[in-house]
N, C-alpha and C positions, 0 to 999 in steps of 0.2 A: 596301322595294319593289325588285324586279328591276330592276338595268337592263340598259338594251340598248346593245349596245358599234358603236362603229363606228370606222374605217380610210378616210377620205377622199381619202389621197393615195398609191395603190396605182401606182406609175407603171411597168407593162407595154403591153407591143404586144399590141393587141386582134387584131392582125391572127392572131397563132401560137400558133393552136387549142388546142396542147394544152398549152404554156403558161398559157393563159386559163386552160383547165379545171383544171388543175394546182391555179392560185392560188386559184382561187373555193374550190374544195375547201375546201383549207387554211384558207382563213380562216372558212369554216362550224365547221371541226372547232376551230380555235382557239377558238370563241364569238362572233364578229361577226354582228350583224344588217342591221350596211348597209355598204356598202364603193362606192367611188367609184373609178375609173379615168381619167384625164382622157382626153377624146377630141379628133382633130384638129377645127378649127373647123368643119368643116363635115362633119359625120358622115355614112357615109349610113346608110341607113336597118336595111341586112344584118349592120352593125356593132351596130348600138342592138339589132336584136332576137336576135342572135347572144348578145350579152350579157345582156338579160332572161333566154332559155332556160336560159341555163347557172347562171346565177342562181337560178333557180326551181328547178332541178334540185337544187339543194344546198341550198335553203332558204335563202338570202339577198337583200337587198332590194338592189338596184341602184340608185345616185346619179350619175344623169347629171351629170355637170364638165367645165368647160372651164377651161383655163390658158391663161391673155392673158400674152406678152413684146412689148407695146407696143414702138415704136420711140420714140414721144414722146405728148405730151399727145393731141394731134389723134387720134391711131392710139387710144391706148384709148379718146376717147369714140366712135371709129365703130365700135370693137368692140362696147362695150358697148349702144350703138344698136343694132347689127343679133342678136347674140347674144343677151341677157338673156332674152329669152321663150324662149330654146330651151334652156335647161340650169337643173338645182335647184341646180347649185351655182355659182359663177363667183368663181375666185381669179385675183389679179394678180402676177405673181412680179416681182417690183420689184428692180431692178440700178442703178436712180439714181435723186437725190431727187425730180427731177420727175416720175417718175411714181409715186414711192412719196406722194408728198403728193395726189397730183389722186386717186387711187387709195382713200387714207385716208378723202378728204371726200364720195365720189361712193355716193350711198345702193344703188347697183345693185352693186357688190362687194359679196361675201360674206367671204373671206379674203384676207388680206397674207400671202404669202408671199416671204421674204427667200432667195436659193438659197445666196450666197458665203459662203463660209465666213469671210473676211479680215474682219475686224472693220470695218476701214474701208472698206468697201461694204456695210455694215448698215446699213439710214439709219430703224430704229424708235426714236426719240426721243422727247421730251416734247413738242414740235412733232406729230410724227407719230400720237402718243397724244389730243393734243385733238383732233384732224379726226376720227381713226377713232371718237372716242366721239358725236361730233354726226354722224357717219353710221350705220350698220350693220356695218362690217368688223368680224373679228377675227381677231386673230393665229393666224395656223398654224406649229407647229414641229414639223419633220420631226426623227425619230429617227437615221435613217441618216450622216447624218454623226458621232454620237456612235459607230457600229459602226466605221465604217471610218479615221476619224482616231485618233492616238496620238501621247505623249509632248507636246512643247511645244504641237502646234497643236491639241489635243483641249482643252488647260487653256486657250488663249485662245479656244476657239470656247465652253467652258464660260461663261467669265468673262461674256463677252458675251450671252450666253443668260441670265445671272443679271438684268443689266442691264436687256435688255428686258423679261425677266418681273415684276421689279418696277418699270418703269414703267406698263406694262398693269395691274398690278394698281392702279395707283394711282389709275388715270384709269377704272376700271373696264371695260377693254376685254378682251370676254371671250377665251379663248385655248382652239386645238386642238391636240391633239397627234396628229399624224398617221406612217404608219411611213418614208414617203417611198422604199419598198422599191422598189428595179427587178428584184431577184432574190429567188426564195424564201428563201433564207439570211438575207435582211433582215428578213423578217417575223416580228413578235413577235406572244404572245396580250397581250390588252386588258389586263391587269392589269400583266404584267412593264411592256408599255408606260411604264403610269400606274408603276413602280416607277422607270423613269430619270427620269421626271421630275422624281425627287427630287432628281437629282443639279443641275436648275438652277432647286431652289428652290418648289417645288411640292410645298403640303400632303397629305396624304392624299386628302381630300374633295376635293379642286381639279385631284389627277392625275385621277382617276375620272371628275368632271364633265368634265372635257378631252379623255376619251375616248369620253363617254356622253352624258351633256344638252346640253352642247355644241352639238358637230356636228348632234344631230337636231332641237334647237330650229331650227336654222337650216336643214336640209332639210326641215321641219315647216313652216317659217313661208314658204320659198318654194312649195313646191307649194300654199300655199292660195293665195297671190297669182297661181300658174298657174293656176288652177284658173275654168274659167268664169263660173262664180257669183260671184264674186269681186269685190265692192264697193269696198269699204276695210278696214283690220281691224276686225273684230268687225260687219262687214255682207254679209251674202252675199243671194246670189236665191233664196229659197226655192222660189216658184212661178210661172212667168209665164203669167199671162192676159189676155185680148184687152179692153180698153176697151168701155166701156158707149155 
């Protein structure tokens, strides 16, 4: 079966037009069907359809995301209050363990994203691994630090990535590989992508899914919960009619 590749963590200024346009391209021609840009929290509206258009123009589907840098516990649950109904995707880029833990267990996160490079401000543990699998989260690992680090601090940002990847797989928490590109130079096609993945530990089938089933189970599974009709899983509104 075909799949369909996606780039969830495309992180350019929506604001510079030809920028945008530039990247959308690109990543059409690369082979991606859905690509995500994170937007500021409170979008407007010129920004959203700016991006559909350009989107459509190129043949690819657009993933509204927002990226929360909580200040403390309080700050992401009023985020997540006031945001969750307005984005398909919602990651928490976590910089300390209290919010990487409230973060883990909170079923309205979509993605953990870890930013530091420093091994000791990675705080995805065994600890961390059980909350995220009794909630919804899953790990997302950005590529672009594997472009631009070298020599000693590339083999300890590896070493580390080994680490987490086999505690997720352990606790079965599933995992994205995203390019975490700010410049076109960063941006890989879907496959080379899922090829560095190898380097921290990631099968064939698991780079692929990482870059494929993944992410779109999880923009799949939030736009039905947006979505009007929307019951619970597996119950939706078919037809409403007026009482007898």
């Amino acid at each position: 079966m075909k799949r369909s590749f996606a780039d969830l963590h495309l992180k350019i200024t929506l604001k510079e037009t030809q920028t945008l346009h530039n990247t959308i391209h690109r990543t059409a021609k690369f082979g991606y069907h859905y690509i995500a840009i994170p937007f500021s929290l409170e979008p407007s509206m010129e920004e959203i359809e700016n991006l559909k258009t350009v989107c459509k123009n190129a043949g690819i589907e657009p993933v509204l995301r927002a990226d929360l840098y909580p200040r403390n516990e309080n700050d992401l649950m009023n985020s997540l209050r006031r945001l969750r109904r307005k984005f398909d995707i919602i990651c928490v880029l976590c910089d300390n363990k209290e919010i990487s833990r409230q973060a883990a267990k909170d079923r309205r996160v979509d993605l953990l994203n870890f930013p530091n490079f420093d091994y000791r401000k990675r705080f995805f543990d065994r600890s961390e691994a059980e909350l995220a699998r009794s909630g919804t989260a899953a790990l997302e690992i950005d590529i672009k630090p594997l472009l631009v680090l070298a020599g000693p601090a590339r083999i300890r940002f590896l070493s580390c990535l080994h680490r987490e990847i086999a505690i997720a797989k352990t606790f079965g928490v599933p995992l994205i590989v995203s390019s975490g590109a700010t410049e076109e130079c960063f941006m890989r096609m879907p496959r080379d992508m899922a090829s560095l993945s190898y380097l921290f530990g990631l099968s064939n089938a698991e780079a692929l899914d990482a870059v494929s089933s993944n992410p779109l189970s999880i923009v799949l599974r939030n736009r039905e919960k947006l979505d009007n009709s929307f019951i619970a899983p597996g119950i939706r509104i078919v037809k409403e009619g007026n009482d007898l």
